[in-house]
C-alpha positions in Angstrom: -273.6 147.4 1.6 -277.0 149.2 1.1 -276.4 152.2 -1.1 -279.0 152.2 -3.9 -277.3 153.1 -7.7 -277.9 156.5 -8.6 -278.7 157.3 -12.6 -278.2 160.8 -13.4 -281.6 161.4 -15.8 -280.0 164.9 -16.6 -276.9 163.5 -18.6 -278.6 163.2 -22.3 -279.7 167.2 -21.2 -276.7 168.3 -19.9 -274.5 167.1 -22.7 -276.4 169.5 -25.3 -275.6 173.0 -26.9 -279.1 174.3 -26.3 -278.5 173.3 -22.2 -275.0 175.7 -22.1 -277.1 178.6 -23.3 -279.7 178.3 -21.2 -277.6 177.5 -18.6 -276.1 180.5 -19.0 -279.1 182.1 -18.9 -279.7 180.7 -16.0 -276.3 182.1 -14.2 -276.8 185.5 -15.8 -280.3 185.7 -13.9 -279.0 184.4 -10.6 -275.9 187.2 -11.0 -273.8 184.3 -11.3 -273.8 183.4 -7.1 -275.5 180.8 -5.3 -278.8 181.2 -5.0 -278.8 179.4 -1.2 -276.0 180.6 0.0 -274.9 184.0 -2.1 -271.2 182.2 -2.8 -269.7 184.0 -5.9 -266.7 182.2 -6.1 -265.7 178.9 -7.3 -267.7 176.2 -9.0 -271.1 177.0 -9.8 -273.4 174.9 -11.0 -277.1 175.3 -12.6 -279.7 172.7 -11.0 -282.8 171.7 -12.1 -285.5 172.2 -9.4 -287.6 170.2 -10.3 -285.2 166.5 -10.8 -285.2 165.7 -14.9 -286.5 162.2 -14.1 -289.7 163.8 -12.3 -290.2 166.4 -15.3 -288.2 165.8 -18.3 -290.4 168.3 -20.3 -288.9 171.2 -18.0 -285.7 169.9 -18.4 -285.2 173.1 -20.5 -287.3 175.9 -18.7 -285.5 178.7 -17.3 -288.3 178.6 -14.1 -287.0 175.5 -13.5 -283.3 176.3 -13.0 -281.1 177.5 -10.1 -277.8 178.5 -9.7 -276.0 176.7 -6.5 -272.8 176.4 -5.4 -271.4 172.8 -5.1 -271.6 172.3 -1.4 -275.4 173.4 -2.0 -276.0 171.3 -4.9 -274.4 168.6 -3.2 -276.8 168.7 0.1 -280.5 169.1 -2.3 -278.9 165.9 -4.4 -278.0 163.9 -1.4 -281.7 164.9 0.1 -283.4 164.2 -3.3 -282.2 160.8 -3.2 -282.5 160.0 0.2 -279.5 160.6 2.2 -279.9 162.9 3.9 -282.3 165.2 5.5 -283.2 169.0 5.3 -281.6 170.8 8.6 -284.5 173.4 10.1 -282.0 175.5 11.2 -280.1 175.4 8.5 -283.4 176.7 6.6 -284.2 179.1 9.4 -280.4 180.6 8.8 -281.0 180.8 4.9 -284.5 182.7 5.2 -282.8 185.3 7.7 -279.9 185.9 5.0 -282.2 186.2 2.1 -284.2 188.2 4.1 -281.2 190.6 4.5 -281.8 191.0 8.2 -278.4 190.7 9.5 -278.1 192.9 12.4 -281.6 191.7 14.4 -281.7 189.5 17.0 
């Protein structure tokens, strides 16, 4: 089949003591939810927004971090890598709840 091998550039960052403080960090800033989707339970994960292998150097910086659930760190990898494709109204559903305007129509 076609499916293209997919190396995770983060592992040597991941695996260090300096990443689980600042991935910490990173969960205390976000009030440890997803910041997509606002899940607080289960799984959360912190992802680099900008991919390791396109900036190694901000493989550390706290700008450079999110907190997401797994379903939504699941979709930006899948999209990262070419599998997939943003939904618009998907991202038309996020901005409204971020924008806290649930009762309008």
């Amino acid at each position: 089949m076609g499916l293209r091998r997919y190396d995770r550039y983060s592992a040597k960052v991941t695996g260090t003591k300096r990443w689980k403080v600042v991935r910490k960090q990173a969960k205390d800033r976000d009030g440890w939810k997803c910041v997509e989707c606002g899940t607080r339970g289960g799984r959360l994960e912190v992802d680099h927004i900008t991919p390791v292998r396109h900036a190694p150097d901000l493989a550390y910086e706290l700008t450079n971090l999110q907190t997401l659930c797994t379903p939504c760190h699941s979709r930006k990898t899948r999209i990262e890598i070419g599998l997939g494709k943003p939904n618009p109204e998907r991202e038309k559903w996020k901005a409204l709840i971020k924008a806290g305007d649930f009762n309008k129509t």
